[in-house]
N, C-alpha and C positions, 0 to 999 in steps of 0.2 A: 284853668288848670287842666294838664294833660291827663287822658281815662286810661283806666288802667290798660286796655287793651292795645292801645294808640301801638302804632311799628316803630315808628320813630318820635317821641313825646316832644323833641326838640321843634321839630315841625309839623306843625297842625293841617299845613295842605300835601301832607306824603302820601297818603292811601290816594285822593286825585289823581294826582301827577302821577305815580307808578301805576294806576290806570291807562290815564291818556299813553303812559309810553308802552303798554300792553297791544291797545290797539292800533300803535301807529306800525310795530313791526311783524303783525300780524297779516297773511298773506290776502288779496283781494281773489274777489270771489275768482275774477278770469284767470289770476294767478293758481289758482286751486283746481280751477276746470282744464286747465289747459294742453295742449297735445301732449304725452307723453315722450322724451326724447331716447331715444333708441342707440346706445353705446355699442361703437363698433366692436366685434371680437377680442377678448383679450386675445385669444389662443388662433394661433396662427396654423396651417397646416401644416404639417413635421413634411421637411424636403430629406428625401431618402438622395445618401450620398452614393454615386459608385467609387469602385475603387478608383479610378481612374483621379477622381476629384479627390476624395481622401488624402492621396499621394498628394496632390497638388497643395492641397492646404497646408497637409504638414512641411513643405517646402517652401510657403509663404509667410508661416507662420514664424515671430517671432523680430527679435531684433537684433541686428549685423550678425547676423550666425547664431545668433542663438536659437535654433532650432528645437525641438521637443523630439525624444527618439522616435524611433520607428518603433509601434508596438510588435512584441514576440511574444509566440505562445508557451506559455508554460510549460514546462517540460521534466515529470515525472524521473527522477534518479532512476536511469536502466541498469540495476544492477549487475551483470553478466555472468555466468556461471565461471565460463572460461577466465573473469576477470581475475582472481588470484591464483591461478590453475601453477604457475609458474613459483609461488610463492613457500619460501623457505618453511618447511613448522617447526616450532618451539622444539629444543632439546632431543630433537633427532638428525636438523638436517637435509633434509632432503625434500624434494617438491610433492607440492600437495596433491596434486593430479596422479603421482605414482604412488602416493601413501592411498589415497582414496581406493586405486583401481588392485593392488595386492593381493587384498581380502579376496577378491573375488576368481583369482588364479585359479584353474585345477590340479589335480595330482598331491592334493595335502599343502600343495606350496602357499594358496588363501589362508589354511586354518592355522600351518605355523603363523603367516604373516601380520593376521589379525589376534590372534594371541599375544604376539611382541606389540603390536602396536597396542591395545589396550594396558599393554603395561608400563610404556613410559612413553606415552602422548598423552600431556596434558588435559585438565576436564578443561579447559578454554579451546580446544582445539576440538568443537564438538561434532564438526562434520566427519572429521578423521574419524574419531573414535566410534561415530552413528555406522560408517563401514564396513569398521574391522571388528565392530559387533554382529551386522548384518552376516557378509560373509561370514565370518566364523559359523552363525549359527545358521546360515545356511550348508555350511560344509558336514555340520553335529549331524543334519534334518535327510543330506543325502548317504550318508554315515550311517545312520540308523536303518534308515529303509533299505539300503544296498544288503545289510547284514542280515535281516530280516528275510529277502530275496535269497542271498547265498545258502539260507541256513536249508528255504523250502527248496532248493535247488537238489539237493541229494535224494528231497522223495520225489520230483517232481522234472519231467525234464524240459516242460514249460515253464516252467518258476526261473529258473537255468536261462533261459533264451529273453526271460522278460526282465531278468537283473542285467543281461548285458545290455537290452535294448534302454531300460533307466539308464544305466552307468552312461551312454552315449550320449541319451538327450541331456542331462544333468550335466555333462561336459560342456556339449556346445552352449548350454545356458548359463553356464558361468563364466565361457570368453566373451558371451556378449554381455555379458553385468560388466566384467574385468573393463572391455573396450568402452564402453557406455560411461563408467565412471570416471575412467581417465580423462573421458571429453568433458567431464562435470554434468552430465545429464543426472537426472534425479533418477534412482531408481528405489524400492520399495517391495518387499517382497511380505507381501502380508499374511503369510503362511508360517513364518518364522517371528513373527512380530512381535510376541509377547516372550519368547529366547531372546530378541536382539536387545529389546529393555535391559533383562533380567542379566545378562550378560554384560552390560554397561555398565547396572550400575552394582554388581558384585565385584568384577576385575578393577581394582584400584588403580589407579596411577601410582607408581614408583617415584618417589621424591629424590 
């Protein structure tokens, strides 16, 4: 009768036998002592391509023409200032380059021009309108100070000489805005900066 513990109760010489086949596949000692075998490199040294090869490869690479392109570098959307300089705007008409540079005209010719333009140049037409805000309230800022000038001019006959010499520079500073903006360069007059806001965004657009 097979013992309770028996591995296989069907057969009484199984714990033997799965002996004997224990130590038959079990390594001999030389097999266990023996030299250690030494596996060549997986990793091979990286061959640094030049260009020369590069080009080659990609011109051998592939099958009857079918080539892989030539790699190119990315290349960042240049957006250009000048690029819509020529361009109609909305519900006026006329090109952008000469609505931008207007505003900045002297002689009062900017303040009327950015006054009209803030009133029917669309709020999607935001560069226009950032302009003909600018100048205008750079026209208000020389406006003010000239009248200021004029008024100490009567006790004063330096005040006199120093309002003409403002009026001058204030001139040539507002053909070089006028020229400046026509070319689409940015210009920025941060003296005026919180009038050109406030200027924006009080004068509506005209529907």
């Amino acid at each position: 009768m097979a013992k309770k513990f028996d591995t296989n109760p069907l057969d009484p010489d199984f714990p033997e036998k799965a002996r004997q086949t224990q130590t038959a596949t079990m390594p001999t000692s030389e097999q266990r002592n023996g030299a250690t075998r030494k596996f060549a490199d997986a990793e091979e040294e990286t061959r640094v391509f030049g260009e020369k090869e590069f080009d080659s490869y990609q011109q051998n690479f592939g099958n009857e023409g079918e080539q892989p392109q030539t790699y190119q570098k990315a290349s960042f959307y240049d957006r250009s200032e000048n690029q819509d300089a020529s361009r109609k705007v909305a519900k006026v008409g006329l090109p952008e380059n000469i609505l931008v540079g207007l505003p900045y005209v002297p002689f009062y010719v900017g303040m009327v021009a950015g006054i009209l333009e803030l009133i029917f140049v669309p709020k999607s037409e935001a560069k226009v309108r950032f302009h003909a805000a600018q100048g205008l309230a750079a026209h208000l800022g020389i406006l003010i100070v000239t009248s200021i000038l004029g008024v100490a001019g009567f006790l004063s006959g330096f005040a006199e000489t120093a309002s003409d010499i403002f009026s001058l520079v204030t001139m040539i500073m507002l053909v070089i805005f006028a020229f400046k903006a026509w070319q689409g360069k940015p210009i920025h007059i941060e003296s005026v900066e919180s009038l050109t806001n406030w200027l924006e965004d009080t004068i509506k657009p005209q529907n």
